[in-house]
N, C-alpha and C positions, 0 to 999 in steps of 0.2 A: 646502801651501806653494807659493808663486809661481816660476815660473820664474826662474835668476839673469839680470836683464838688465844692459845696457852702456850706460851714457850716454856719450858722447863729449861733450868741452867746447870751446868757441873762446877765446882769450885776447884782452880787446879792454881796450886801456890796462889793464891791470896785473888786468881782471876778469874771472873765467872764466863764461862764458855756456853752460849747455849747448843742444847743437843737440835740441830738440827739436818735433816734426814733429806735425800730422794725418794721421791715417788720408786713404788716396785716398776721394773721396765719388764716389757717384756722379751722372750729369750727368743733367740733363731739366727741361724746367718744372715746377714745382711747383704753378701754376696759383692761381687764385682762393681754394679751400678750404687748400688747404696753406701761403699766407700766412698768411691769419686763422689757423690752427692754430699757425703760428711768431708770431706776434703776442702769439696769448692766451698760450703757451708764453714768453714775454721778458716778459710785467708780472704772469703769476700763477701761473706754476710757473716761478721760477726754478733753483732746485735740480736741481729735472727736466730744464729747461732745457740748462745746464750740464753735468749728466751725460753728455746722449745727445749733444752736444758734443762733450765731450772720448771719448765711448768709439766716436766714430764712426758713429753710428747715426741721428742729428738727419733729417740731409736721405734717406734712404732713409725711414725715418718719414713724411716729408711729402709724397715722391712716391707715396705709398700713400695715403694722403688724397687 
């Protein structure tokens, strides 16, 4: 079972919006190969895509490329 987490929410005209965040990524060029890698990763693994995305993992992936 998952740890219990807290979302905090902002109230903007009468709608509550929760604040949520990315993970810090880390900085560097990603260079030549590491685009074409994010390229092929946005028209033919979107799912994939998306995933390592949202779980923070996307651009350390690509600086390893």
């Amino acid at each position: 079972m998952a740890p219990e987490q807290t979302i905090t929410y902002t109230e903007v005209n009468g709608y509550f919006i929760p604040n949520l965040a990315l993970p810090e990524q880390p900085e560097g060029d990603i260079g030549k190969y590491g685009r074409a890698r994010l390229a092929y990763l946005r028209e033919h693994k979107k799912l994939l895509h998306m995933h390592m995305l949202s779980q923070g993992t996307l651009w350390e992936h690509l600086l390893e490329i």
